[in-house]
C-alpha positions as CSV (number, residue, x, y, z in Angstrom):
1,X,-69.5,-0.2,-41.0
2,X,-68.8,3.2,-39.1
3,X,-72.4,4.1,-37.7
4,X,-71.2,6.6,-35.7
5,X,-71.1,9.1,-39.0
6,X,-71.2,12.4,-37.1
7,X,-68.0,11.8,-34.5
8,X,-64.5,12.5,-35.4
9,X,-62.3,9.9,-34.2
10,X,-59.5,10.8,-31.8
11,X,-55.7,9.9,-32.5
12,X,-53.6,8.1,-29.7
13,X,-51.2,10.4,-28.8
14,X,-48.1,9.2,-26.4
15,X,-48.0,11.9,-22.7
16,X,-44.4,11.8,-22.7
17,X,-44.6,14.9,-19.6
18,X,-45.0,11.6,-17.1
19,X,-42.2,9.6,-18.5
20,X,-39.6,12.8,-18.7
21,X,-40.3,12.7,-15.0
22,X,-39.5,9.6,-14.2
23,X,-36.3,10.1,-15.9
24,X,-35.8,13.1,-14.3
25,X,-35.9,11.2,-10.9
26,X,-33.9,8.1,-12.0
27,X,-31.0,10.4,-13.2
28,X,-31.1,12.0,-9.5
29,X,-31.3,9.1,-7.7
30,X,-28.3,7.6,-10.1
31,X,-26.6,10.8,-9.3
32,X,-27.0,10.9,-5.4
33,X,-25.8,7.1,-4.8
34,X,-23.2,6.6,-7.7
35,X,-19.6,6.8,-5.8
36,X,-17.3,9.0,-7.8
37,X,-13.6,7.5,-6.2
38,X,-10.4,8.8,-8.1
39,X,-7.8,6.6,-8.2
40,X,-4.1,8.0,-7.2
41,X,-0.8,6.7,-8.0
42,X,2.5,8.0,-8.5
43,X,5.3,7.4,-10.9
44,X,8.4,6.3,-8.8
45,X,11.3,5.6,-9.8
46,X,13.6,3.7,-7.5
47,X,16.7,4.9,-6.7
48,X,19.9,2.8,-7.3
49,X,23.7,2.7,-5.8
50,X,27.1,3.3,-7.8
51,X,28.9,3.6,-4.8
52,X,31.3,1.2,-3.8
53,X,30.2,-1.2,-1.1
54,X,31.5,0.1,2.2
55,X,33.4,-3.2,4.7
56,X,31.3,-4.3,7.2
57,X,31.8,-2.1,10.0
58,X,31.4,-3.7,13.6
59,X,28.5,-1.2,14.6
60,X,26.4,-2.4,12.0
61,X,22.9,-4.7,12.3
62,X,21.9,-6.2,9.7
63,X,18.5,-7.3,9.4
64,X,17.1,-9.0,5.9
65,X,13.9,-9.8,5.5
66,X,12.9,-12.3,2.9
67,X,9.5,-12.2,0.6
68,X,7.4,-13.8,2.3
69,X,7.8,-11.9,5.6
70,X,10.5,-13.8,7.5
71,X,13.2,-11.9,9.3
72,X,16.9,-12.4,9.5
73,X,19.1,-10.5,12.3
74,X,22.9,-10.7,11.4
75,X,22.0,-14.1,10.2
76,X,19.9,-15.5,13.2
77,X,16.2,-15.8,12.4
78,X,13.8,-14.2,14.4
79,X,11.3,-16.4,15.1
80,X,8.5,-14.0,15.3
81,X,6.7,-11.3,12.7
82,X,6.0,-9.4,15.8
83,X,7.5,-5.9,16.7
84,X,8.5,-6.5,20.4
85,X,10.1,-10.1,19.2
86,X,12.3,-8.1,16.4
87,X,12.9,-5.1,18.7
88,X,14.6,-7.9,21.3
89,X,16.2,-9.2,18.6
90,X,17.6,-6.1,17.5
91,X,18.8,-5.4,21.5
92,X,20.7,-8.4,21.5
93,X,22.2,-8.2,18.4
94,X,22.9,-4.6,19.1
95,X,24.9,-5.7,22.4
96,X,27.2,-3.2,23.7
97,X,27.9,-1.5,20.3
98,X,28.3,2.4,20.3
99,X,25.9,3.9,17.8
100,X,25.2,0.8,15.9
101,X,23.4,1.3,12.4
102,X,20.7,-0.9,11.7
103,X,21.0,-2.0,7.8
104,X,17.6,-3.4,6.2
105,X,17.3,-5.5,3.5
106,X,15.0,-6.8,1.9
107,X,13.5,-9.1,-1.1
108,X,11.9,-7.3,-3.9
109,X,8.7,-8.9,-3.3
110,X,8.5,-8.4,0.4
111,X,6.0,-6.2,1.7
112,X,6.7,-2.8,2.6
113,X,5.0,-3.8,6.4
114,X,7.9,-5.6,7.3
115,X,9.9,-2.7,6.6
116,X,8.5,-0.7,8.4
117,X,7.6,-3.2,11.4
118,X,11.7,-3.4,11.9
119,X,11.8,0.3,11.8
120,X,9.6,1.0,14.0
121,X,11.3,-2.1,16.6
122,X,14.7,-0.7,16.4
123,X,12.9,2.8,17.2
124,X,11.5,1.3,20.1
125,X,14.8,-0.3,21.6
126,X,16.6,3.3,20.8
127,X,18.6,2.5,17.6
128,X,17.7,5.3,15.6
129,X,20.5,5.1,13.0
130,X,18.6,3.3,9.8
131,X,19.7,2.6,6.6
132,X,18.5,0.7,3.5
133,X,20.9,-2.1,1.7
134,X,20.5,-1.4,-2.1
135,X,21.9,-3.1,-5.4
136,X,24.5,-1.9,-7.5
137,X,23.9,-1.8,-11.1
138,X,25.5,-4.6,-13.3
């Protein structure tokens, strides 16, 4: 029974003026804290050797090291990963040579550190000649 005969009867109606505010402020805040990081790479390829291989000369040093970070000086293992150990290391096996040339390397898998940890010990002891041992095709 409607006794209310006279009245009109409001609809509901959905205020959506709140709610676009909200979002408004949610997209901002979703804006200010999201990190936007690009990620960076390069397409190498690795150069490989034809040449010949060269006999040993006897101003050479050659250092390997293996993949797992352990480092070989003209076959004696150098106990340590540390630069001042290889950089004695390299002195000795150096010797009295004139202009030696150090001669690197290394496993596939090793990590480009090492590398650079022997390069940066035979900078230090004053042999600046470096080169890197590659594989010839097959």
């Amino acid at each position: 029974m409607n006794f209310r005969r006279g009245t009109a009867r409001d609809e509901p109606e959905i205020n959506l003026i709140p709610m676009i505010d909200v979002l408004l402020v949610i997209l901002i805040f979703l804006m200010i804290t999201t990190t936007y990081s690009k990620y960076g790479g390069l397409e190498i390829n690795l150069p490989s050797a034809d040449a010949s291989a060269n006999p040993n000369l006897p101003n050479e040093v050659n250092v390997m090291i293996s993949n797992n970070g352990d480092i070989v000086i003209n076959r004696v293992p150098v106990g340590s990963r540390e630069i001042d150990a290889i950089g004695a290391a390299l002195r000795r096996a150096a010797g009295d040579m004139k202009n030696p040339v150090v001669i690197i390397g290394s496993d596939k898998d090793a990590r480009l550190q090492s590398s650079i940890d022997v390069m940066q010990a035979a900078q230090q002891v004053g042999l600046g000649a470096i080169t890197f041992q590659t594989q010839s095709k097959r």
